[in-house]
C-alpha positions as CSV (number, residue, x, y, z in Angstrom):
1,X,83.2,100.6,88.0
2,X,86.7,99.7,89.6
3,X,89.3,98.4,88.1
4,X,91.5,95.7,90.3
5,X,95.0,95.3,89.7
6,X,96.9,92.8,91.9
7,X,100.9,93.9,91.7
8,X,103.9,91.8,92.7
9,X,107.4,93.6,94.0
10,X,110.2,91.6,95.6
11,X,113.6,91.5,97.3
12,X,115.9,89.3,96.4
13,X,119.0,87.8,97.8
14,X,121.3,87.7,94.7
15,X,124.7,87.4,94.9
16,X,127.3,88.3,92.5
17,X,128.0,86.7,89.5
18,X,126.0,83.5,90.7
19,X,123.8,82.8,87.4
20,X,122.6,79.7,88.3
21,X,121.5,80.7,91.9
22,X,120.6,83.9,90.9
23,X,117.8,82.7,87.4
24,X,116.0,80.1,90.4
25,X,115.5,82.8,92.7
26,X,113.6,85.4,89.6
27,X,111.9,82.3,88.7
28,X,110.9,81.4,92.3
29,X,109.8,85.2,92.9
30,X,107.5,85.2,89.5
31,X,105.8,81.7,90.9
32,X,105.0,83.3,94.0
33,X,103.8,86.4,92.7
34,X,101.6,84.5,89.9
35,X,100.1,81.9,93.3
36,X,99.1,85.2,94.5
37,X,97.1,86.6,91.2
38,X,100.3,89.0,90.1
39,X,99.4,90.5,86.0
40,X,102.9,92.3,86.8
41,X,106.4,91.0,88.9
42,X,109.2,93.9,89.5
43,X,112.5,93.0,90.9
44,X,115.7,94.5,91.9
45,X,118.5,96.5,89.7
46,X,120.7,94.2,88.0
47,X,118.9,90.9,89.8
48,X,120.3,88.5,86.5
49,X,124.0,88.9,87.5
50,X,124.1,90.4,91.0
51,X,124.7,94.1,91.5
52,X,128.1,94.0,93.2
53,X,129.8,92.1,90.1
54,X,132.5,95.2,90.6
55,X,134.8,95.2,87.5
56,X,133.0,91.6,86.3
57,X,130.9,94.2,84.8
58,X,133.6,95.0,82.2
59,X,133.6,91.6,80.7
60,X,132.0,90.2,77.9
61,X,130.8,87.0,79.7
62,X,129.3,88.6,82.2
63,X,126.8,90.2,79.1
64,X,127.0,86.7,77.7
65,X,125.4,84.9,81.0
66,X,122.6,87.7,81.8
67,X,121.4,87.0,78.2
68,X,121.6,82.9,79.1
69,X,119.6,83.5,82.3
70,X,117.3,85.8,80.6
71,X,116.3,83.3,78.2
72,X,116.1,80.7,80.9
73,X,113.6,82.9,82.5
74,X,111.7,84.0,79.7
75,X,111.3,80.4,78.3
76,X,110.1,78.8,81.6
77,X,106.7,77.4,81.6
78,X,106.0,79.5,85.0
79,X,107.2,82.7,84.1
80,X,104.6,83.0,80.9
81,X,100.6,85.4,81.5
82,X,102.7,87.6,83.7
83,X,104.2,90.9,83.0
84,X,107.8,90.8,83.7
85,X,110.1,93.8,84.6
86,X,113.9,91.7,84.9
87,X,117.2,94.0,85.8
88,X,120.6,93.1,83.9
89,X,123.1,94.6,81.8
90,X,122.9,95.0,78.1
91,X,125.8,96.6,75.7
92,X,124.0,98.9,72.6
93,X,126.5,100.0,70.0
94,X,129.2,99.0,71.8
95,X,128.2,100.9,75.0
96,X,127.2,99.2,78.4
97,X,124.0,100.0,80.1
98,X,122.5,99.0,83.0
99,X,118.4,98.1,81.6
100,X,115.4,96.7,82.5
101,X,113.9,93.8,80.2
102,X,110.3,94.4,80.2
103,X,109.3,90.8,78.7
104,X,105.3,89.0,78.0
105,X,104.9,85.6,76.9
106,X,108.5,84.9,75.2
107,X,108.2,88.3,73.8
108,X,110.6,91.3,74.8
109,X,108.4,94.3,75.0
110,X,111.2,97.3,75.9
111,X,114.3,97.4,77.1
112,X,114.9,100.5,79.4
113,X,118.4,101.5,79.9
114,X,118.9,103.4,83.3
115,X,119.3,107.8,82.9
116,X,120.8,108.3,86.0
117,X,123.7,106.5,87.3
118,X,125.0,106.4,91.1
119,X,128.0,107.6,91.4
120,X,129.0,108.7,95.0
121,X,129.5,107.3,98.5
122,X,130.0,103.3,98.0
123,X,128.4,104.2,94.2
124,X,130.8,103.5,91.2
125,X,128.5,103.0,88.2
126,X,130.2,105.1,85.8
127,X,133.0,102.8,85.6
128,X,131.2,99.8,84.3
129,X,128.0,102.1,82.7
130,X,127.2,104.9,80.6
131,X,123.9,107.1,81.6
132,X,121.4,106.5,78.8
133,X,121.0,110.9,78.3
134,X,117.9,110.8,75.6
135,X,115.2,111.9,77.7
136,X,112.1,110.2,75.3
137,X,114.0,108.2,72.4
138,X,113.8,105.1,71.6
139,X,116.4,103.3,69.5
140,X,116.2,99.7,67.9
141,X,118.4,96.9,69.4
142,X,119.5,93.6,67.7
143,X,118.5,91.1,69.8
144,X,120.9,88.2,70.9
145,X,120.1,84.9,69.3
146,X,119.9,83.1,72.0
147,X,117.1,85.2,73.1
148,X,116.1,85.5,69.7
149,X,115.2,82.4,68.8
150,X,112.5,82.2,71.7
151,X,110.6,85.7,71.1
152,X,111.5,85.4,67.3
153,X,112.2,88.6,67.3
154,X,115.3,90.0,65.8
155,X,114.9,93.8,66.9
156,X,113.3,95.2,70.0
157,X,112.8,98.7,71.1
158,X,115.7,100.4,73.1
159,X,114.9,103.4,75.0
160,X,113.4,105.7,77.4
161,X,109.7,104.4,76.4
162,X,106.3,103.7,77.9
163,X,104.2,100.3,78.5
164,X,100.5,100.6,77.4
165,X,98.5,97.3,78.5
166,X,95.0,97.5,77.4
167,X,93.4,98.9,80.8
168,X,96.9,101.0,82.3
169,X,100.2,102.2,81.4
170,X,103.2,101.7,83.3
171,X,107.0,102.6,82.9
172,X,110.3,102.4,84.8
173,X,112.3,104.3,87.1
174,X,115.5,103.0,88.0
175,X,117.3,103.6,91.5
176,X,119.0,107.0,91.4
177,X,116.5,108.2,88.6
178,X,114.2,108.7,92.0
179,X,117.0,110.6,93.8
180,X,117.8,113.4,91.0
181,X,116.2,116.4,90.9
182,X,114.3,115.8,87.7
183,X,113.2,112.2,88.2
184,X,111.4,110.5,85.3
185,X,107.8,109.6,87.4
186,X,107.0,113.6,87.0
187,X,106.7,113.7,83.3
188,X,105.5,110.1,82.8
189,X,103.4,110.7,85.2
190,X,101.6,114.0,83.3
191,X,101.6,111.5,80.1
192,X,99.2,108.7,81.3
193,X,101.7,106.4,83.3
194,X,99.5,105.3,86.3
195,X,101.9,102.5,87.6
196,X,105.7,102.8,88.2
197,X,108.2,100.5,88.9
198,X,111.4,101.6,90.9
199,X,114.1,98.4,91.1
200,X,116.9,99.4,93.4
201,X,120.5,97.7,94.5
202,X,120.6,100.2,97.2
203,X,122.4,99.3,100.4
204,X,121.8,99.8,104.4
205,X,123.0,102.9,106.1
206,X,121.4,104.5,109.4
207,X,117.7,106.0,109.0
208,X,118.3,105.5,105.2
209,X,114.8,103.8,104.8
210,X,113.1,106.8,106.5
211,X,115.0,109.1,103.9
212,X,113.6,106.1,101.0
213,X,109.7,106.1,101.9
214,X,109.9,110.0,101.8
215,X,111.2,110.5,98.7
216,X,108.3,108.0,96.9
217,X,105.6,109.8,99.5
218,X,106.3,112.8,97.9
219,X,106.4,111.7,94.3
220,X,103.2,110.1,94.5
221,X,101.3,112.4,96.8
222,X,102.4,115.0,94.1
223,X,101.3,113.6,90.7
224,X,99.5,110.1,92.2
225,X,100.0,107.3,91.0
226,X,100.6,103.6,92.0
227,X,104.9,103.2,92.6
228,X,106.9,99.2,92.4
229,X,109.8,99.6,94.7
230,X,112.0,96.7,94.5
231,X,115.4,96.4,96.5
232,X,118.1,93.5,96.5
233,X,118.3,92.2,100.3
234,X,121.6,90.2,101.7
235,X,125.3,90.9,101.2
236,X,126.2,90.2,97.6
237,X,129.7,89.5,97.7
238,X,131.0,92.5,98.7
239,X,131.5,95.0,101.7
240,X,127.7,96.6,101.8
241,X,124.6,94.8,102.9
242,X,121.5,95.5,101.3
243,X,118.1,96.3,103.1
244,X,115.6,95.1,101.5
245,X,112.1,97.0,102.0
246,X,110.2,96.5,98.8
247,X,107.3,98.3,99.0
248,X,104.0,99.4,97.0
249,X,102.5,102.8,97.5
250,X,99.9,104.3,96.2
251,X,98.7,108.0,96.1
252,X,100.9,108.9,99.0
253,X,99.9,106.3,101.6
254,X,102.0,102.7,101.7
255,X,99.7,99.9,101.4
256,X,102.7,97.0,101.6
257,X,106.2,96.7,102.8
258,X,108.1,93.9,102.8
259,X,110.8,93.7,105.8
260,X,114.2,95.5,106.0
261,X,116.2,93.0,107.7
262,X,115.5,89.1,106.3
263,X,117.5,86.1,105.6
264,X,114.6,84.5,103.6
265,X,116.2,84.8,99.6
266,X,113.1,85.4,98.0
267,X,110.0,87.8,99.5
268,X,107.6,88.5,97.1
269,X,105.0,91.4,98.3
270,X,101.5,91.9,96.3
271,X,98.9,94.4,96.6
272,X,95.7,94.9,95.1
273,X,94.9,98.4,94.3
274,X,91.5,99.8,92.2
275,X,93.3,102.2,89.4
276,X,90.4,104.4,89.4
277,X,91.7,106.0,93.3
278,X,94.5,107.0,90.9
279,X,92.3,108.3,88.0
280,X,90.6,110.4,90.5
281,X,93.2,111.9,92.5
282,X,94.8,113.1,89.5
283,X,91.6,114.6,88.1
284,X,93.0,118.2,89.3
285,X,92.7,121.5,86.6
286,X,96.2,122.5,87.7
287,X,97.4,118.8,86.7
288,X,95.3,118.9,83.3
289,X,96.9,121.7,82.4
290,X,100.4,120.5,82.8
291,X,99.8,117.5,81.4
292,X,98.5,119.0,77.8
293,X,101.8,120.5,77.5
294,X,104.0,117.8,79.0
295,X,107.1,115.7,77.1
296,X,104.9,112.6,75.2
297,X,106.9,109.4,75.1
298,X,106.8,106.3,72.5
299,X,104.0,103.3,74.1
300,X,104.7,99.9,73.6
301,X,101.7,97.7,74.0
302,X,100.8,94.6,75.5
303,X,98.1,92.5,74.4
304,X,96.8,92.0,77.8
305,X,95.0,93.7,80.9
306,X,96.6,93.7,84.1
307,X,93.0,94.0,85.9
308,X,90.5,91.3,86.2
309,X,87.2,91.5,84.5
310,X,84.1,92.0,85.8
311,X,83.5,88.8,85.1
312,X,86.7,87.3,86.8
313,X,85.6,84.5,89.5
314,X,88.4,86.3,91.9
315,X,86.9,89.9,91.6
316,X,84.0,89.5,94.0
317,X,86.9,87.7,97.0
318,X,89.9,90.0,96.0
319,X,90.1,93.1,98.7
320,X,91.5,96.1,98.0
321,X,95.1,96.7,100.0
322,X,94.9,99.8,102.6
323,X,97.1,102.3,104.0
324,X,99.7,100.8,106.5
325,X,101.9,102.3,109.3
326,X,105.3,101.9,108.5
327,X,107.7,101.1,112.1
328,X,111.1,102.1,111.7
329,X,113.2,100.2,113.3
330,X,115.8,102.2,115.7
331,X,119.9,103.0,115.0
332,X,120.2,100.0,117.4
333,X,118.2,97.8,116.6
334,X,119.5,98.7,112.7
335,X,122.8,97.9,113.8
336,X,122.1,94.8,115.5
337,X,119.9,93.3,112.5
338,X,121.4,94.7,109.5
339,X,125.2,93.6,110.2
340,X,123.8,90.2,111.8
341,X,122.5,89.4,108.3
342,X,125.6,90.8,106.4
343,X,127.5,88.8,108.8
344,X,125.3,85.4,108.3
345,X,125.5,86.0,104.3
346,X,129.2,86.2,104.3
347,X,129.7,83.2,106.1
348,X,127.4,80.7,104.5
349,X,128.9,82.1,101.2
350,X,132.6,81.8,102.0
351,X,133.0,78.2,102.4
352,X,134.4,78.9,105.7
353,X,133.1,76.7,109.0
354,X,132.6,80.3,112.0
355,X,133.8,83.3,113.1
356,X,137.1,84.0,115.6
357,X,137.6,86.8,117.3
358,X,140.1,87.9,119.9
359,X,138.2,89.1,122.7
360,X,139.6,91.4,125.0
361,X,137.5,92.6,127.2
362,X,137.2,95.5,125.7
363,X,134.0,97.3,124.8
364,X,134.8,97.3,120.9
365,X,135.6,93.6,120.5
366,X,132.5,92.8,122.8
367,X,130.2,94.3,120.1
368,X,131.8,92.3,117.4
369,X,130.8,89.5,119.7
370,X,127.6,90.6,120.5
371,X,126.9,91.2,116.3
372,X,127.7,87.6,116.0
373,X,125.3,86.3,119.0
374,X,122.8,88.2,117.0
375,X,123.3,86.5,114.0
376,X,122.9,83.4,115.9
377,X,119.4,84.7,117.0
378,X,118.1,84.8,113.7
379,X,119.3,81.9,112.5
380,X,117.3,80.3,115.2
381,X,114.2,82.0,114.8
382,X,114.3,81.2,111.0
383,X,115.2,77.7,111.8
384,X,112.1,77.6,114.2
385,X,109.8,79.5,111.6
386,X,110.5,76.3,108.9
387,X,113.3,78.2,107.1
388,X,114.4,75.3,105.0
389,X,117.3,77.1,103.5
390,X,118.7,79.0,106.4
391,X,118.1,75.1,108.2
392,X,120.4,73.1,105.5
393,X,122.8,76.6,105.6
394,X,123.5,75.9,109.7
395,X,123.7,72.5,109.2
396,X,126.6,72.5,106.5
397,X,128.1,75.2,108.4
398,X,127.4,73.2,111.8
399,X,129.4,70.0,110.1
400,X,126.8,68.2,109.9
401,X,126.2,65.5,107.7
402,X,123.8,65.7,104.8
403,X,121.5,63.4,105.6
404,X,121.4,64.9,109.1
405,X,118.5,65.8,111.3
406,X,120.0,67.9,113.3
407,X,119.1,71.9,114.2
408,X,119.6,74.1,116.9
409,X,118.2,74.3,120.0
410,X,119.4,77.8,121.0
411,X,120.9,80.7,119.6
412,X,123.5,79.8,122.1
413,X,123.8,76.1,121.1
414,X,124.9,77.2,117.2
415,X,127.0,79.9,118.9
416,X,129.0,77.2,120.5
417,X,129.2,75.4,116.9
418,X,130.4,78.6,114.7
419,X,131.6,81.3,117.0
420,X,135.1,81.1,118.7
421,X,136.6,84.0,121.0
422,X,139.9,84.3,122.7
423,X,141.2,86.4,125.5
424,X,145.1,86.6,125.0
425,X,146.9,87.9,128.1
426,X,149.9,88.9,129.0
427,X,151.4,89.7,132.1
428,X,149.8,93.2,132.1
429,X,146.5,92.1,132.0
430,X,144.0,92.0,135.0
431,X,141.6,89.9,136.6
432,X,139.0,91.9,135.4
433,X,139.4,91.7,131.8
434,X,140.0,88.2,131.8
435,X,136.7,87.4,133.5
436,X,134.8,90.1,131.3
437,X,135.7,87.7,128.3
438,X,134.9,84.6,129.9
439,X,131.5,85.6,131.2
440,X,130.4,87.0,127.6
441,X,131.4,84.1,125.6
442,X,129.7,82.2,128.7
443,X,126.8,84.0,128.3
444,X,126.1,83.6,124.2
445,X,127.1,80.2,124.1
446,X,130.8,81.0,122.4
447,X,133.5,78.6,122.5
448,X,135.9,80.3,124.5
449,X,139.7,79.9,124.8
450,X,141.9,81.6,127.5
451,X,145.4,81.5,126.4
452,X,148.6,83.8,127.6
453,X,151.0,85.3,125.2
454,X,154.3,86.2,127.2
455,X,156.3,83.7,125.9
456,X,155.8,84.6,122.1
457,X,156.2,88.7,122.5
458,X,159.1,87.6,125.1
459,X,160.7,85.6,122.2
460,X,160.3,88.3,120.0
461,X,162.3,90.7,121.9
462,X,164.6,88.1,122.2
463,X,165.9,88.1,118.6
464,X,165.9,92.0,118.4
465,X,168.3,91.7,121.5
466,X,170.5,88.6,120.7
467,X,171.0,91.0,117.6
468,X,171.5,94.4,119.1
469,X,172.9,93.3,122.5
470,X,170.5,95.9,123.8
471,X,167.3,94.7,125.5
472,X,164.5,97.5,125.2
473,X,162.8,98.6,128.2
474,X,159.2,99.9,128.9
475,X,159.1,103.6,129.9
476,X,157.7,102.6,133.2
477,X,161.3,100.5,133.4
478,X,163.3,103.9,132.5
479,X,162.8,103.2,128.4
480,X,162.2,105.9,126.0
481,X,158.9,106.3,124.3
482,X,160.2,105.0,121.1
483,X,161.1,101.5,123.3
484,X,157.6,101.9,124.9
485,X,155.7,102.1,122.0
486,X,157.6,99.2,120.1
487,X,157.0,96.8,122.7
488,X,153.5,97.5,123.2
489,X,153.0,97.4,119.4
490,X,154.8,94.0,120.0
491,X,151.7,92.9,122.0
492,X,149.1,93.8,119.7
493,X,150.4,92.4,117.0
494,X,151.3,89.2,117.9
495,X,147.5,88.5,118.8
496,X,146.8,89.2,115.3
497,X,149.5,86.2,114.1
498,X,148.0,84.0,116.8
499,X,143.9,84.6,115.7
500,X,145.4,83.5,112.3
501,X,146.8,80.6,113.8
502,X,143.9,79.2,115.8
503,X,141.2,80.5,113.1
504,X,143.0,77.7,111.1
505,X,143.5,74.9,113.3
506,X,140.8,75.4,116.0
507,X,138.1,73.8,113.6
508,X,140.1,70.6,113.4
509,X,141.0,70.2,116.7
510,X,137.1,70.6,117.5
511,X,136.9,67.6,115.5
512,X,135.6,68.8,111.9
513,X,137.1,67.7,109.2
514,X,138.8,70.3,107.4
515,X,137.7,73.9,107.4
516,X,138.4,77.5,109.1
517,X,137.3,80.4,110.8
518,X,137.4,84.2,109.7
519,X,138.9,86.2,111.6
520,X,136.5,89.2,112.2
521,X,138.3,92.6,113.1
522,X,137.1,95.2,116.1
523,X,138.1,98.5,115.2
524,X,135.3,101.2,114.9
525,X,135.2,103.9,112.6
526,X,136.5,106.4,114.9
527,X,139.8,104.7,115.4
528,X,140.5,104.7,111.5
529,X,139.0,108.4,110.5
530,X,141.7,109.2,113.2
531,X,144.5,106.6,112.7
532,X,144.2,106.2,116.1
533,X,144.7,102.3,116.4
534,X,147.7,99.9,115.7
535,X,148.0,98.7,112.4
536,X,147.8,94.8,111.9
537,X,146.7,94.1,115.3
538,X,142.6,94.3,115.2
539,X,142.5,96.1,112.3
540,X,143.5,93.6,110.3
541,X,141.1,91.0,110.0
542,X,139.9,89.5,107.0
543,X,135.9,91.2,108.0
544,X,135.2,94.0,110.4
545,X,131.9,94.3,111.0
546,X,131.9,97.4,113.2
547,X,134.0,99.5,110.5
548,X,131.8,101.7,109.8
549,X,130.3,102.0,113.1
550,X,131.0,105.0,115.8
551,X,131.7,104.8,119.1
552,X,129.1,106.0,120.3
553,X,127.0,104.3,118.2
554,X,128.6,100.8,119.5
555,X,127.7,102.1,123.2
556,X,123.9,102.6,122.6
557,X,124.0,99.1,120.7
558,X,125.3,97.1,123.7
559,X,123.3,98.9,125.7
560,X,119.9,98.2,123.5
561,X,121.4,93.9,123.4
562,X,122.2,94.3,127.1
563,X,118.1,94.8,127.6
564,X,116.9,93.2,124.7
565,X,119.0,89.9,124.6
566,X,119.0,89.5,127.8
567,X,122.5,90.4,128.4
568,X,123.1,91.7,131.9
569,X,127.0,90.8,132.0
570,X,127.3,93.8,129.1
571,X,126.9,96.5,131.6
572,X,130.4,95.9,133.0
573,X,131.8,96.6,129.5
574,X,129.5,99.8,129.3
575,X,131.3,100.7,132.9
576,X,134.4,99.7,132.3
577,X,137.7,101.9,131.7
578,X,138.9,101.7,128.7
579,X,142.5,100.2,128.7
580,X,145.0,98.2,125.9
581,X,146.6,96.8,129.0
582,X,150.2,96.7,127.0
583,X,152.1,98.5,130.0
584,X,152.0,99.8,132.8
585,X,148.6,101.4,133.4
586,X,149.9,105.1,134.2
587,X,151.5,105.7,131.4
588,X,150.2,106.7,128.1
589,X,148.8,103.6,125.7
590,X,147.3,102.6,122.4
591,X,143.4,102.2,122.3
592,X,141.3,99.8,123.9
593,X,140.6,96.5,122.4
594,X,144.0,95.5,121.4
């Protein structure tokens, strides 16, 4: 006889340090997996307070308010018959961890600090947590009283411990915990734990996902077993963008996964899966063996079943969830999705009213551009798919009214409202650059402005010299390289005082009423691993959303949006010679894009 269990994992788009915004979207994820028969609802690592808090995570408030929202959550009519695995930190004995609350019916079950603590590469969790190093104890912990007076409960078990329900078992596995050599699913795994749930803050990088689905593959095809993998999705506040992908596999095979790149805040993903596939796959003498002599760990029961009985009016219409084919996305289209979310986050969290760039004519600042237009893409299709958030998001950001019907009828028609580029020549810049601009802002819809910056670098010169007496000269003029170099510099960094300017005032002279622009940056990873770029020209920008992006890499994209967006003005960037156009073109100058 089969056993059906119906499982709920999510992604979440928390952001840091929001409680409020934060407790509706748990609460909205645990409704939605309840609508769709969930016994058990797994989200992302630290989803109470947002995982990028940063050194927030060092205050007592910041304890104070995940215990608030926690009780919120566990208190709320629709968050009761459903197993609930909730990520937040918790201070034992004086000592900060980062846990999940395993919680049923206003009761806390377990809480299950994390063993294994990122600490590389964007990673810093050492500095706000301590690892919780005893493999298989379990501690008591006085609970809060604000969470205390709901579960009436004044202790609760604090450890690395199992769940026992009265049909499965099921335990946690936190992030990194996967990564390490000695990941907690193998042992659990040998002592009865047939279900594991894996929450994650783990951010976007290149083919990341690929390395992701073959790391649980491999857990589960080795031991079996049914694996929760929850991720937070959006950027959070700070400089990363997470990537979602929530996903349920089961024996080896993925039988759900939620997308990578989204900007819907809550996605719940459910699968139904019969228990006894993982009985029998595990039914191996080599695994029997192991597991006789295996580490046991402390259970902590639930009262409940997570699958339906036979005599369950669902069982006979509820289908079991098969084995998927996963489609990775390419780099390209990676860089073109992932960074236009990060990008769309940022700004409908700032406060701010669009985007500015300078736009040269250069290939670098025509990707920043090109991100953007992107971004504007998905908005539209979310605004077309009923999206109401991502709807009342472009119309604040649009200046619209509240009461306002308004929504976009392009991608290029909320281009035009958020997106402002500027070509800023001088007298040593051509025809061609200048009509490079023009055409892409044309073509995505950008406001454009065409201005020339002669008289402001001339007037700069002009106070070195009324001071000096000496008037430098470019090399091409019979200067020295020093004097070449100075007034090129001259050049590029003006353009950075003047984006400032007209990111502040461009808003209102379009009419809104108050508001400005960030100014987004266009210098590519290559240019700072080699400080090979101006400082405080377009490297200082208050985002740069190709920073971490090669060349190369930038080439391939524009040539995937030249095919894909419909694009063809981008192959004259592709073809074009790169040049800062600050001097005479035969002489030596700074990088493109200035």
């Amino acid at each position: 006889m089969g056993h059906l269990v119906t499982l709920a994992t999510c992604s979440l788009n928390q952001f840091a340090m929001d409680f409020t915004g934060n407790c509706e979207r748990i609460i909205e994820s645990i409704r939605k997996a309840k609508s769709e028969g969930a016994m058990l609802r797994v989200g992302p690592e630290l989803e109470v307070c947002g995982y990028g808090c940063l050194d927030h995570l060092l205050e007592s408030d910041t304890f104070l308010h995940s215990w608030e929202v926690l009780a919120t959550i566990i208190n709320h009519e629709d968050c009761q018959d459903i197993v609930l695995d909730v990520g937040m930190p918790v201070r034992h004995k004086n000592t900060r961890y980062n846990c999940r609350i395993i919680a049923y019916n206003r009761k806390i079950v377990l809480i299950r600090p994390k063993m294994s603590l990122a600490n590389d590469g964007n990673y810093r969790e050492m500095r706000y947590f301590t690892p919780w190093l005893k493999a298989g104890e379990v501690e008591e912990y006085y609970l809060e009283s604000i969470v205390g007076a709901i579960t009436k409960q004044e202790k609760v078990p604090f450890g690395d411990g199992i769940i026992s329900t009265i049909d499965t078992c099921f335990a946690c596995e936190t992030c990194e915990e996967l990564f390490s050599p000695m990941a907690p699913h193998g042992p659990m795994g040998l002592d009865g734990v047939e279900i594991f749930t894996n929450c994650n803050g783990s951010h976007h990088e290149l083919r990341k996902l690929n390395t992701r689905i073959s790391l649980i593959l491999e857990a589960t095809r080795k031991s079996g077993g049914i694996y929760l993998y929850a991720n937070q999705i959006g950027c959070d506040g700070d400089r990363l963008y997470y990537d979602g992908s929530a996903m349920i596999i089961v024996n080896g095979e993925i039988v759900a996964i939620n997308p990578q790149f989204s900007l819907t805040e809550v996605e719940v993903l459910t699968a139904t899966i019969d228990l006894e596939v993982v009985r029998t796959f595990r039914c191996s003498p080599s695994r029997g063996l192991q597991a006789q002599s295996s580490r046991k760990f402390q259970r902590f029961e639930i009262p409940t079943r997570l699958s339906m009985s036979v005599q369950h009016p669902e069982l006979r219409r509820r289908k079991e969830s098969d084995e998927i084919k996963v489609r990775f996305h390419s780099p390209e289209e990676e860089i073109s999705l992932g960074a236009a979310c990060w990008l769309w986050d940022y700004l409908r969290r700032s406060g701010v009213v669009g985007y500015f760039v300078p736009l040269s004519g250069g290939i670098d600042s025509c990707a920043t551009s090109v991100l953007v237009y992107s971004m504007c893409r998905l908005v539209y299709e979310a605004v077309c798919n009923g999206n109401e958030q991502v709807i009342k998001d472009a119309r604040r950001i649009a200046g619209e009214l509240e009461d306002s019907q308004w929504k976009p009828a392009s991608a290029e028609d909320f281009c035009n409202r958020i997106f402002h580029t500027c070509f800023m020549g001088s007298k040593n810049s051509s025809r061609e650059t200048r009509s490079r601009a023009k055409d892409l802002a044309t073509a995505i819809g950008a406001y454009h402005i065409d201005i020339d910056i002669d008289k402001v670098t001339t007037a700069i010169v002009d106070v070195f010299s009324s001071w000096s007496r000496w008037i430098p000269r470019f090399k091409s003029n019979g200067g020295g390289s020093t004097e070449n170099l100075a007034l090129q510099n001259i050049q590029a960094r003006s353009r950075m005082v003047l984006a400032y300017l007209f990111a502040q005032l461009v808003p209102t002279f379009r009419g809104r009423n108050g508001g400005a622009l960030l100014v987004l940056g266009s210098a590519n990873v290559d240019e700072s691993l080699r400080g090979y770029y101006t400082k405080y020209d377009c490297s200082a920008a208050d985002i740069n959303p190709i920073g971490g992006i090669s060349k190369t890499d930038l080439k391939r994209f524009i040539a995937h949006a030249k095919q894909n967006f419909n694009l063809p003005v981008l192959e004259s960037f592709l073809t074009a010679t790169p040049t800062a156009e600050l001097g005479k073109s035969l002489f030596p100058q700074l990088p493109s894009d200035p």
